[in-house]
N, C-alpha and C positions, 0 to 999 in steps of 0.2 A: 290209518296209513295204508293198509292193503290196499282200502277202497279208493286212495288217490294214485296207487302204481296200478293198480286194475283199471283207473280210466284210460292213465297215460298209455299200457298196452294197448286195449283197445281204438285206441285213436292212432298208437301207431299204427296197427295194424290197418286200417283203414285204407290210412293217411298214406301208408306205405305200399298198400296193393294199389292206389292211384300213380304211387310214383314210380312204381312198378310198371304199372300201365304204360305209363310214358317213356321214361326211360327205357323200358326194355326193348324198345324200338329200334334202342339204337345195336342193341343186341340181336333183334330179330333181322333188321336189315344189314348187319357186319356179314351173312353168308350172302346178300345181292349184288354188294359192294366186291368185296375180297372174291370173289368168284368170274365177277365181271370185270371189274375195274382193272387195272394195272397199278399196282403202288405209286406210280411216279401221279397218276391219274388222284387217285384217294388222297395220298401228300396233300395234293393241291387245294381239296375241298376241306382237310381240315386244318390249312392252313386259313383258309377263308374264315370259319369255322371259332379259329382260334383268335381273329380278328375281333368278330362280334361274342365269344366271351370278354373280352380285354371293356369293349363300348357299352355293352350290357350295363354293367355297373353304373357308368356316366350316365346311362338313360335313366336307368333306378335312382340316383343317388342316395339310398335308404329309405325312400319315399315308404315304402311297404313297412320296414319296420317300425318308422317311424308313424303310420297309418296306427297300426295296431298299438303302440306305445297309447297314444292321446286318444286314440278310441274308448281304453279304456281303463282310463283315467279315469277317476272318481269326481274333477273339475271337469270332466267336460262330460258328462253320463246323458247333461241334458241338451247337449247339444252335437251327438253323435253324428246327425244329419249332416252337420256343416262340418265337422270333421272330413265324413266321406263324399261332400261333394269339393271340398277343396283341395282333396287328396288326387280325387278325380282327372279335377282340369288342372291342375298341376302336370301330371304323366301326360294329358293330353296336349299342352302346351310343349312342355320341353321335348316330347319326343318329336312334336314335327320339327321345332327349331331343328336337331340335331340331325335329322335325317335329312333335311336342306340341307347342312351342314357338308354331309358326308357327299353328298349326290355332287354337290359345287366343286366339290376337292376328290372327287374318286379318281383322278386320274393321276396323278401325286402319290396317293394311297396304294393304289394299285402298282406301281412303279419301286416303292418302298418296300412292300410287304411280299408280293407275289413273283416266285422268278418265274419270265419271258414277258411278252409284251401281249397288246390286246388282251388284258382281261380287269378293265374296267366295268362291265358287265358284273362281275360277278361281287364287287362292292358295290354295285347298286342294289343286287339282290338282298346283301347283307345288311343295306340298309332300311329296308322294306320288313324283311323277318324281327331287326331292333323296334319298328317302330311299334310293328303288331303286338309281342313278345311283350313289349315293357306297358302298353296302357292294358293291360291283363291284367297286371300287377297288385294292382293296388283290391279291384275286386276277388281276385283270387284270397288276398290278404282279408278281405273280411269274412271271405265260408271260414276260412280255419279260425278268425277273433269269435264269430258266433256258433264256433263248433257245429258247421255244418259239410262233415265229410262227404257224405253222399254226394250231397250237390257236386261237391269238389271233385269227386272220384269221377261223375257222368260226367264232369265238362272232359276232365282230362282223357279218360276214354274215344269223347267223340275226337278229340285231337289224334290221337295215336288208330284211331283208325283210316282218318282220312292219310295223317302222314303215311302212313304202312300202304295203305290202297296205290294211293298217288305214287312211291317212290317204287312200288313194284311195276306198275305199269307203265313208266317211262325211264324208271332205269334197267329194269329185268327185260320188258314185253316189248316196249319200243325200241329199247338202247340207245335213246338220246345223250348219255353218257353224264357229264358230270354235273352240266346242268339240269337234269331231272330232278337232283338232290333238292337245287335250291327251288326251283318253281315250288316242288308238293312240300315244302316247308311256309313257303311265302302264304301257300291256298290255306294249310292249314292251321298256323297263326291268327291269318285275315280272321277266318270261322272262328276259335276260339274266343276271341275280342270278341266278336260281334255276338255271339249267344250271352258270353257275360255282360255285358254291357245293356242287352234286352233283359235280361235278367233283375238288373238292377235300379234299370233306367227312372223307375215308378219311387225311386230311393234319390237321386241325384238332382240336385237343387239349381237356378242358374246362378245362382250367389255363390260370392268368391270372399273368404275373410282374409284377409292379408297379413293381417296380426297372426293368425293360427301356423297361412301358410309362413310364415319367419319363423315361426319355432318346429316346425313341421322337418323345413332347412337345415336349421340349424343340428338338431336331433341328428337328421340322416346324412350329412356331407361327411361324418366322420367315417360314414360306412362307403364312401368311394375309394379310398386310399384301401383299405380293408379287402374292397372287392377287387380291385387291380392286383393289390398284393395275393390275394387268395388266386385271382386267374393266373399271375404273373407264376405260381406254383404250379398249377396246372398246364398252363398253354405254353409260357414262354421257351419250354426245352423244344418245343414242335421247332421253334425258330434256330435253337441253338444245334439240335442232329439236322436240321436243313443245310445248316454252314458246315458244319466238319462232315456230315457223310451222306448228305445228298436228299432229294426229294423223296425217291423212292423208299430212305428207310424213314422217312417222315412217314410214310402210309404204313409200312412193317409197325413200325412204333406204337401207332396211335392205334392197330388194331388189338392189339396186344394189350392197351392202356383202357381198350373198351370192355376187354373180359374183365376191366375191374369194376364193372359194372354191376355187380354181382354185391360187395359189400359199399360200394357207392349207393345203393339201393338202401342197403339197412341203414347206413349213416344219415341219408336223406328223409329216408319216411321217419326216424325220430326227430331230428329236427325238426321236421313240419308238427310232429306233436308235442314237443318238448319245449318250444318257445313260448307260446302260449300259456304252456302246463305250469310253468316257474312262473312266470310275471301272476295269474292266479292263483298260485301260492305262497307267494309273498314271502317277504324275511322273517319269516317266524322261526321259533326254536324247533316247532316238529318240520319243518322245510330240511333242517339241516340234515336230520335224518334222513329224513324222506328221499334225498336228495344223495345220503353218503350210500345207502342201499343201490340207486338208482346206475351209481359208477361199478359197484359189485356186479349187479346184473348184467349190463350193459356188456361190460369186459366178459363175460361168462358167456353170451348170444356170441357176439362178433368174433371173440378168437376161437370160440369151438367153430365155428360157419369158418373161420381162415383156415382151420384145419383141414377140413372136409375138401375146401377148393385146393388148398394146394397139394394135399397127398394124392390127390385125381386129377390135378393140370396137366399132365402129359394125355389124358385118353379126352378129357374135355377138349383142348386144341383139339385134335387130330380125329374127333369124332365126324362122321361120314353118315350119309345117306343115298348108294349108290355113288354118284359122280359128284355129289354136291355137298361141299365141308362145311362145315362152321366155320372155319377161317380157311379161304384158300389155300391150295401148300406153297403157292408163290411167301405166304404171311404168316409161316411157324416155327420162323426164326425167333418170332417177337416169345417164345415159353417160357424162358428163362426167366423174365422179366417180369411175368406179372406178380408172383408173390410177394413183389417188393411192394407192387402197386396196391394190393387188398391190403396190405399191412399200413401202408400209409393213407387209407379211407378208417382201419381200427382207428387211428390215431386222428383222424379228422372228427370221428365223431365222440371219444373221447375229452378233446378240445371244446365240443358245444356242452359237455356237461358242468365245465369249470365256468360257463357262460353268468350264470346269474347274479354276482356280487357287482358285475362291472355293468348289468342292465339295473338292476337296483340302486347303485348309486346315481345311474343316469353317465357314469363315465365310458360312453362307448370311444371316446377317443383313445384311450387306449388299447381297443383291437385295433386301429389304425397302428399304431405302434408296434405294438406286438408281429402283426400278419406281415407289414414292410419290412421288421427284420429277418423275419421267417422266409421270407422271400428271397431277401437280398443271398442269403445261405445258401437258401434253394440254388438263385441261380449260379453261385462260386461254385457251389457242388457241383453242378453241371459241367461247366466250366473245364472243373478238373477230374472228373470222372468219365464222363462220355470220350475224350480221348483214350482214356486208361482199357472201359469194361465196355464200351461201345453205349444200345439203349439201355443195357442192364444198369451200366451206371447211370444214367437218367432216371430212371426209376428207383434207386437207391437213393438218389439224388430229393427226390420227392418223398420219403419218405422221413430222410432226415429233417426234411423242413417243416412236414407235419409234427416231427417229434418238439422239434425247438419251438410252435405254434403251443400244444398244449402245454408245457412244462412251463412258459411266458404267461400264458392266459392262467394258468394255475396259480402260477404265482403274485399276479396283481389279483386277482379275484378275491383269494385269502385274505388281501389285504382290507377291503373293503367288507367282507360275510364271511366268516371262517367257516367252513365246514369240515367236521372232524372225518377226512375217507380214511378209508382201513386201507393204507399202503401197503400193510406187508401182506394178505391177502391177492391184491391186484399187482406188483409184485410177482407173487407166487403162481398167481395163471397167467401170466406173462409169459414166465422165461420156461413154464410147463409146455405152453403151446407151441415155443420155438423151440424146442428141443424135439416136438413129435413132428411140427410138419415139417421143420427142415432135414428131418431124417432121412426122406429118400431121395436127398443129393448126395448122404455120404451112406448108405446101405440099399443093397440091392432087396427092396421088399416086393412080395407079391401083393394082387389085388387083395387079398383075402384076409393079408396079414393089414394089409393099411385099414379095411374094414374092423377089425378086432380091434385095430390102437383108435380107432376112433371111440368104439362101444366102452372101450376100458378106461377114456379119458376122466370120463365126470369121478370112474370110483377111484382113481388114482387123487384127483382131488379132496373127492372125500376123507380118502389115507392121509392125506396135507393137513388139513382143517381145514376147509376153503369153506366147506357147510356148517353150520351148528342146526339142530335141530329148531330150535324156532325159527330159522332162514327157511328151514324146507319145508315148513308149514305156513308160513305166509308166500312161499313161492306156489305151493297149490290151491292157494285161497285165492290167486292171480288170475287163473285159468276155468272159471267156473263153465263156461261154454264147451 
């Protein structure tokens, strides 16, 4: 059992310095953006932004998970090939349909979604990034089915290099302003497709099975409603503090929503190894172990990491180098708000661990159920919060809809693969964690003293029972490197 949590580390960690890589992009350019931009300017872009999350899904339609489902399948072992060449021209078919689709009607679109006029343009961009972005997909989805991070790690690198490059030099050096964003996104999508693609091409068949691709459909259509409802928690408050308080706190909002990028990180690079790690370890009886450990640990990384960022979100904002901030001071209104925001990526990635009874059954239509209700909450919450607490209630707002996501997915999972998790344990670093980091909203701590409540964290656990001795010997057996 060590030896199957010792993989899944290590693959997260991999898996997670690539998404690192990538993601943190969007961290690394939030000081080009917020320093340059004007909120009412940034609004704009990720209101675009939150368009092609919303399309995303409809180009994917589960295609990826669904890839890696029949991949590897024990029926189809000997005919992998045709799996991934029909997986292939599937992404490559639907995505142009759709991006004709968008380019025929962006003026509609643009009209709908974006306030002022003339900026049709900039849904054509969004069309272009969907189409690169999604025939990615499916190849990206095979380095992690054949456990090849590296590779995985070099492509996404070269993307975040180019993006980083490209968006410094024409939003920083040129000041082409908002369209800079979209061009060095456009260039560095195109690259990423086309290296995977060369990659693979020696693998990619011209035969198309029609039978597989129907079940291939059917598999992954349930994961559209899924990913809407998953964007619609994420993106759709962009639309809702648009309406009651303007564009400009659309840009305050979303910068503030990117420092949650930090446990959006840890949430993402285990799911990139955790998906794979479950479907290869099957409904067995040491699974459920393996598995109720895995919610222990998990909850132990992420709320101690929630801790750390919110007892230091006031010096993280506001941190400077010279003239140049991490988040402009135009954008550090958005403080308040983000511990709702990391708390609600805990609860996201908690959510992918209740994952596996409902992939093992094969009933993924019930995340479609689950994520649309979770949503629909999300967005009442909005609704009636952002008037109340402004973004703070949005992010509150977001938060509860992660909570009602896993406590749903928990609960049909069970139904299908029980796993016996130690509740009152995870429970107990729960409501430990909220009592230390929300401490210096209601006591005036120094730095010094927030570093000591961090150091003293784990052995106040230990005083709990949170450890047993054989927990702290197979957690050192984890870390052999």
């Amino acid at each position: 059992m060590a030896a199957n949590i010792r993989s899944l580390t290590k693959q997260t960690i991999v898996y997670g310095f690539g998404t690192v890589a990538t993601r943190f992009i969007t961290f690394l350019l939030l000081p080009v953006y917020t320093n340059i931009l004007a909120p009412a300017d940034y609004g704009l872009a990720i209101l675009v932004f939150a368009f092609t999350a919303f399309l995303n899904h409809i180009y994917n339609y589960g295609l990826d998970s669904a890839f890696m489902r029949y991949y590897e399948d024990e029926e189809y072992q000997n005919r992998r090939e045709s799996v991934l060449s029909t997986a292939a021209w599937m992404a490559l078919l639907s995505s142009c349909v759709l991006s004709l689709l968008i380019w025929l009607t962006r003026r509609p679109i643009a009209g709908l979604l974006l306030p002022g006029s003339n900026k049709e343009l900039f849904i054509i961009y969004a069309a272009a990034i969907l189409f690169f972005d999604c025939i990615a997909r499916v190849p990206f989805a095979l380095l992690r089915t054949e456990s090849k991070p590296f590779t995985f790690l070099g492509v996404r690198l070269i993307n975040v290099l180019i993006t980083l490059g490209l968006n410094i030099y024409l939003v920083a050096i040129r000041k082409v302003g908002v369209i800079g964003i979209f061009q060095s996104n456009i260039i560095a999508s195109a690259a990423t497709a086309a290296i995977l693609y060369l990659l693979l091409l020696s693998r990619i068949r011209k035969t198309f099975d029609g039978s597989l691709a129907s079940e291939l459909l059917l598999f992954g259509l349930p994961f559209i409603p899924v990913g809407l409802a998953t964007a619609a928690m994420e993106m759709m408050n962009r639309y809702i503090v648009e309406a009651y308080l303007g564009l400009a706190a659309v840009g305050i909002f979303s910068a503030g929503y990117k420092l949650g990028i930090f446990m959006l990180l840890l949430s993402t690079a285990f799911f990139y190894a955790w998906q794979p790690f479950f479907l290869k370890a099957g409904p067995g009886d040491e699974s459920k172990i393996l598995f109720t450990r895995i919610l222990k640990y998990f909850s132990l990384v992420a709320l101690t990491f929630w801790i750390i960022l919110t007892l230091f979100m006031p010096e993280i904002v506001r941190f400077h180098i010279g003239g140049v901030y991490l988040i402009g001071p135009q954008y550090t209104a958005c403080e308040p708000m983000i511990p709702w925001i990391l708390l609600g990526y805990v609860f996201q990635g908690i959510n992918l661990i209740f994952l596996p009874g409902i992939y093992f059954e094969k009933k993924t239509r019930f995340m479609a159920y689950i994520t649309v209700v979770a949503a629909v909450v999300n967005i009442a919450a909005n609704l009636v919060l952002i008037p109340l607490w402004g973004i703070v209630g949005s992010a509150v707002a977001s938060l509860i809809g992660y909570i009602i996501q896993a406590a749903a997915t928990h609960f049909i999972s069970q139904k299908f693969f029980k796993v016996p998790y130690d509740y009152f344990r995870f429970f107990m670093i729960l409501i430990l964690a909220l009592v230390v980091g929300f401490s210096r909203y209601f006591l005036d701590i120094s730095g010094l003293l927030r570093i000591g409540m961090i150091v003293v964290f784990p052995l106040v656990l230990y005083m709990f029972g949170f450890f047993n001795k054989s927990e702290l010997k197979s957690l050192k057996s984890l870390f052999p490197f």
